[in-house]
VOGU-3710 file (C-alpha; in Angstrom, 3 decimals, decimal comma):
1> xxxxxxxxxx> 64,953/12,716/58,599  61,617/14,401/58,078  62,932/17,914/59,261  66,156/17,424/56,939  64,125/16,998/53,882  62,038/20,142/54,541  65,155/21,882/54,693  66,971/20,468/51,802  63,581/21,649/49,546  63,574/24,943/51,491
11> xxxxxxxxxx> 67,222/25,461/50,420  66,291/24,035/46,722  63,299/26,145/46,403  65,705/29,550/47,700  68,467/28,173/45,064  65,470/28,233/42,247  63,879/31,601/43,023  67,871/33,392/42,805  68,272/31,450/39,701  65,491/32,669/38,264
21> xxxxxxxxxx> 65,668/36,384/39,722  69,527/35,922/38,199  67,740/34,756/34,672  65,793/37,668/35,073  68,547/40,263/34,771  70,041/39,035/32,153  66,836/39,100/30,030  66,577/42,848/31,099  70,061/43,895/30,358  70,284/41,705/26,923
31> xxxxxxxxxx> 66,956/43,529/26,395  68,072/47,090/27,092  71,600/46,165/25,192  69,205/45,199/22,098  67,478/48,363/22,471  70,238/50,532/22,392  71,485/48,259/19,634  68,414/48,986/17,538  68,033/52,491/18,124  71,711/53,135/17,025
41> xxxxxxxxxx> 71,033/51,593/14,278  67,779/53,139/13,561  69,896/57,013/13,893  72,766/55,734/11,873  70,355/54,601/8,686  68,377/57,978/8,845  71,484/59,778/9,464  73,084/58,060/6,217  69,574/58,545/4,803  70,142/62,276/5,423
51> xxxxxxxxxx> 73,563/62,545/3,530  72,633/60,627/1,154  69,756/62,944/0,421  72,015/65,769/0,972  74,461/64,548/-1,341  72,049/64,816/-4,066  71,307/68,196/-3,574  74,471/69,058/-3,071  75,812/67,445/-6,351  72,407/68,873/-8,231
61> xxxxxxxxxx> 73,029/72,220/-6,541  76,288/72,139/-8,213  75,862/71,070/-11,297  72,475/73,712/-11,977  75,302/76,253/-11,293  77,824/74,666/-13,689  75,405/74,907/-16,337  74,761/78,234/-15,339  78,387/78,984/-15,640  78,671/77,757/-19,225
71> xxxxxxxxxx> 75,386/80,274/-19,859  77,587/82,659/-19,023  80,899/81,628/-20,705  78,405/81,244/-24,523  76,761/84,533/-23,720  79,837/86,345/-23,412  81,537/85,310/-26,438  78,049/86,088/-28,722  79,497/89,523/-27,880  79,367/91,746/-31,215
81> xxxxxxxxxx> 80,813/94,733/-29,518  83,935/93,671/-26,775  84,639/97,425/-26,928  81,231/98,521/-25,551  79,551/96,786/-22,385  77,428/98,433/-20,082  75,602/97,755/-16,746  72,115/99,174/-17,320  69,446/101,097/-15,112  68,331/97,669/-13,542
91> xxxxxxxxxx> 72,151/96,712/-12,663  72,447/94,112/-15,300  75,282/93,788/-17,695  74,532/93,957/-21,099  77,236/93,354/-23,730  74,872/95,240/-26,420  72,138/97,127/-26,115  69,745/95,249/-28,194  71,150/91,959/-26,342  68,828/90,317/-23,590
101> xxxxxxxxxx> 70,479/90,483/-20,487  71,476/87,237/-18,881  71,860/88,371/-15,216  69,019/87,520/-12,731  67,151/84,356/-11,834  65,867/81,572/-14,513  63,839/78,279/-13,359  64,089/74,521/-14,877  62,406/71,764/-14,591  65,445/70,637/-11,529
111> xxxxxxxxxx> 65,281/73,948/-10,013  66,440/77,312/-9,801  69,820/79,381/-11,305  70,690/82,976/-10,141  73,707/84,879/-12,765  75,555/88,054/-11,571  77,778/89,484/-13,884  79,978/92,397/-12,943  83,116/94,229/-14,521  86,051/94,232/-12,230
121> xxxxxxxxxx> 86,887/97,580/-13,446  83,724/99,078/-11,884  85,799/98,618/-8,522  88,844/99,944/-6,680  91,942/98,393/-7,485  94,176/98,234/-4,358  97,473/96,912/-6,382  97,196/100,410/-8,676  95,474/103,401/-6,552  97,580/105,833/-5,085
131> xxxxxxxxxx> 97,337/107,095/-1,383  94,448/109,846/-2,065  92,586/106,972/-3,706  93,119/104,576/-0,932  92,284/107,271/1,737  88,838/108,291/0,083  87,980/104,354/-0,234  88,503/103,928/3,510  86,977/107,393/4,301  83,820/106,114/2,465
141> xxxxxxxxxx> 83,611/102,719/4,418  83,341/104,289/7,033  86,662/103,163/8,770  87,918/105,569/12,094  90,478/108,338/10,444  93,157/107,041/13,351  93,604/103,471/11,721  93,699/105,177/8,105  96,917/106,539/8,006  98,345/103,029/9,648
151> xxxxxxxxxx> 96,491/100,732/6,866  97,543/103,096/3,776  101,296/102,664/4,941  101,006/99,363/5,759  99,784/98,392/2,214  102,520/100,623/1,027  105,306/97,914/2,725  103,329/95,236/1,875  103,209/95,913/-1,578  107,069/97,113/-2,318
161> xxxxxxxxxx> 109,782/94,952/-3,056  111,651/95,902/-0,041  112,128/96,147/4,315  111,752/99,518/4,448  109,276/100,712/6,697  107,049/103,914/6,254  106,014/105,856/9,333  103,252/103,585/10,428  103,658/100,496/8,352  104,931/96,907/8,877
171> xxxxxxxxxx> 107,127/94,917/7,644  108,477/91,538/8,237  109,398/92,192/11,902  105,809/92,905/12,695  104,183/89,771/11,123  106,671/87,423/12,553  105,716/88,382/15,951  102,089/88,446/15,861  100,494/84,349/17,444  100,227/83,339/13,675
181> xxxxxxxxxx> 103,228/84,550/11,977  104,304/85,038/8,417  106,273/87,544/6,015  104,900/90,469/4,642  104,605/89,758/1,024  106,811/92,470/-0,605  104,768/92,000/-4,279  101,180/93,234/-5,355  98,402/91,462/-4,126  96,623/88,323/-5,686
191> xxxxxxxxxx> 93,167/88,391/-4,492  90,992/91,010/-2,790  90,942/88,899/0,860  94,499/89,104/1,039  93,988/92,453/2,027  92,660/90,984/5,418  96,121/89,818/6,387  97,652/93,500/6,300  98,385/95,001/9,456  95,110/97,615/10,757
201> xxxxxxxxxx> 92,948/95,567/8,660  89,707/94,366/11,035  87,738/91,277/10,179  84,875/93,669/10,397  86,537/96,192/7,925  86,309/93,322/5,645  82,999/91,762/6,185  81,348/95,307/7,359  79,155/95,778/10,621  76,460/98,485/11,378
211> xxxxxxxxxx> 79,178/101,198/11,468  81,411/99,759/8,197  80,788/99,054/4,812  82,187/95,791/3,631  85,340/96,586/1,805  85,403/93,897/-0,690  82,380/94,786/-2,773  84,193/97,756/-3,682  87,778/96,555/-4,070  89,730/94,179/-6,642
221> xxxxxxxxxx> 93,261/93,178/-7,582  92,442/92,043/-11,014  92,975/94,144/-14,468  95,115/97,442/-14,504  93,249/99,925/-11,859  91,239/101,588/-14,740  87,684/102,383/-13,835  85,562/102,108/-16,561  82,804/104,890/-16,750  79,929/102,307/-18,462
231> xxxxxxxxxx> 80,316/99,707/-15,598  81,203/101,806/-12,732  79,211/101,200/-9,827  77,265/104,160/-7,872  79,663/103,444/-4,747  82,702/103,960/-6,626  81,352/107,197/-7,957  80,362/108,175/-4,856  83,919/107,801/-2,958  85,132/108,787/-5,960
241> xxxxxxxxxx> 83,669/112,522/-5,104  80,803/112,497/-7,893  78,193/114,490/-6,483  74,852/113,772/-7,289  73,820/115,194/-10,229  76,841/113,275/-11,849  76,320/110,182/-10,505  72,549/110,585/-12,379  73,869/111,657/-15,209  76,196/108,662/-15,849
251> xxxxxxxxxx> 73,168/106,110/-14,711  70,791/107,762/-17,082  73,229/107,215/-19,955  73,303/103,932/-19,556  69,971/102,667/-20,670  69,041/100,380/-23,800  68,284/103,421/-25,755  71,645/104,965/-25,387  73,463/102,010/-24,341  76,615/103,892/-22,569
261> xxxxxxxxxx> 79,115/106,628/-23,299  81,142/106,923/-26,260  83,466/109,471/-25,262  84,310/110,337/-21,349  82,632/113,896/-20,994  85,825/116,294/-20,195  83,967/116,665/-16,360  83,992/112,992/-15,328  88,272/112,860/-16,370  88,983/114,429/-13,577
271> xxxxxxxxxx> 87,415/111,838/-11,372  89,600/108,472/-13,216  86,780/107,456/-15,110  87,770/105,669/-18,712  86,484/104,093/-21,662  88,004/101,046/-21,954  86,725/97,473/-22,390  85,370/95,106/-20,113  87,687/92,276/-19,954  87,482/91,222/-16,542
281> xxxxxxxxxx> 84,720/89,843/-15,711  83,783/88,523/-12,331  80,787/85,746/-12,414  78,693/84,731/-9,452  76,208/82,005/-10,403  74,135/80,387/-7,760  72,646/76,695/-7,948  70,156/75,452/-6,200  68,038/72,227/-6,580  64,078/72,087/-6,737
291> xxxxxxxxxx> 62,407/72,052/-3,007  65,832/72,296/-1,599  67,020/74,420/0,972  70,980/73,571/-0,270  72,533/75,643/-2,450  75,865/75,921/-4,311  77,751/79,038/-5,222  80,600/79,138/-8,066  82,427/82,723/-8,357  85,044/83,062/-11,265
301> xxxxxxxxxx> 86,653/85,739/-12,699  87,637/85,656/-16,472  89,811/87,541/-18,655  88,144/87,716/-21,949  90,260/88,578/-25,291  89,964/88,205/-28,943  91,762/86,274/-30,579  91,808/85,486/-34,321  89,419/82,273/-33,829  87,087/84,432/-31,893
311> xxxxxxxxxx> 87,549/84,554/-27,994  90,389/83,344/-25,937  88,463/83,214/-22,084  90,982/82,461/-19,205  90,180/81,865/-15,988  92,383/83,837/-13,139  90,042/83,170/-9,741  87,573/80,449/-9,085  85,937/79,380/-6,034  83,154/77,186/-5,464
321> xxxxxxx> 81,071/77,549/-2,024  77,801/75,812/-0,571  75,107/77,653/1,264  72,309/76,489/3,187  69,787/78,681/2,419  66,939/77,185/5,194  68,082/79,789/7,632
//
């Protein structure tokens, strides 16, 4: 009897210590389970923390560049002159010359607001130039002279109303076979970036690389293909074949003091330089909040007319864009 009690408290004691090693799990694993509990918890409130945080920049971002917009829109229609705008020495555009410019950066108390203004007839108009203009643009950005030939064509076919190919464009048999297909428009083009979906055009012919200059800077499809000699910039009157000593002669007219040309001087015809009025305008304005490393970017272009009330301003391209400026 004695040696059957030992054992029954030998086999209880055993049955305590697994129960208790047992117990002892559990407690780990419900701890670790906790843990993992907590410290999701902890990374989703700082990562809501986070947008929430960004939100407000973002939304603050935007709205500095709204009001920077409607800057733009009031200084615009103060214009005395419509007839006469000019982009000055410094590269701001001044719709008089005894006007304050409104281009550049400007601080407030929520943070910071950077205006570009710019006259779409300063640029290249692909939906208007003819082939010799076309080839000089491309010549100047640099792109090879064997892929020339093909793009100039093939802006040619997508342009006209019909299937017809030229020698080394493309038409709707070409874009229906390439691994996203579509139809080649047959109409003018709406916005400069369409000019990216035209067969020969390179995503770096667009953006530019160390070897090409980025083509949209120096194209548009907005207004009539006019160039206007007071807002022309010096990289259109460069591919444009002004030497020099032109070039500096047109920047040095446009100063305060003078405040632009008049009259096109009988040399610079020759080159497609006009007078005529600046009413497209394209507007960049930049937003971004105090301390912030968000910022957002609203780029319009307007066509600006008078009308018997004053103004009539209509919008015709508008894009809004965010940018994280913290590198």
């Amino acid at each position: 009897m004695k040696k059957n009690s030992n054992f029954k408290i030998r086999i209880s004691n055993l049955i305590f210590v697994r129960n208790d090693g047992i117990a002892l799990i559990m407690v780990l694993w419900i701890t670790v389970m906790l843990s993992i509990i907590a410290v999701n918890f902890l990374i989703s409130t700082r990562w809501n923390s986070a947008s929430t945080h960004n939100l407000k920049e973002e939304t603050l971002s935007y709205y500095l560049a709204m009001s920077g917009y409607h800057k733009v829109l009031n200084y615009l229609m103060s214009d005395k002159d419509p007839s006469f705008d000019f982009i000055d020495n410094d590269g701001n555009f001044r719709t008089d010359s005894d006007a304050t410019p409104l281009t550049g950066r400007m601080s407030t108390d929520e943070g910071e607001i950077e205006i570009r203004i710019t006259d779409e007839n300063s640029r290249i108009n692909i939906n208007f130039s003819n082939q010799e203009r076309l080839r000089k643009l491309f010549e100047y950005a640099g792109i090879p002279q064997d892929s020339i030939t093909e793009i100039i064509d093939s802006i040619l076919d997508w342009k006209d109303p019909d299937n017809e190919h030229h020698l080394s464009g493309a038409e709707d048999d070409y874009y229906e076979n390439i691994p996203e297909p579509y139809k080649a428009k047959n109409a003018l083009f709406d916005v400069p970036e369409e000019l990216g979906l035209v067969k020969g055009i390179k995503t770096d012919f667009m953006r530019g690389s160390e070897e090409i200059r980025s083509l949209l800077p120096l194209i548009t499809t907005f207004g009539r293909g006019q160039i206007n000699i007071n807002t022309v910039s010096k990289d259109t009157m460069q591919l444009l074949g002004l030497n020099e000593i032109e070039i500096e002669a047109v920047l040095k007219q446009r100063n305060s003091d003078a405040g632009g040309f008049r009259f096109i001087p009988q040399q610079f015809i020759p080159y497609g330089l006009n007078m005529i009025s600046s009413n497209t305008l394209r507007v960049e304005v930049t937003g971004t909040a105090k301390n912030s490393k968000l910022s957002a970017k609203i780029t319009a272009v307007l066509d600006r007319r008078m009308s018997p009330k004053g103004y009539k301003i209509k919008t015709v391209y508008w894009r809004e864009s965010a940018e994280n400026t913290g590198g």
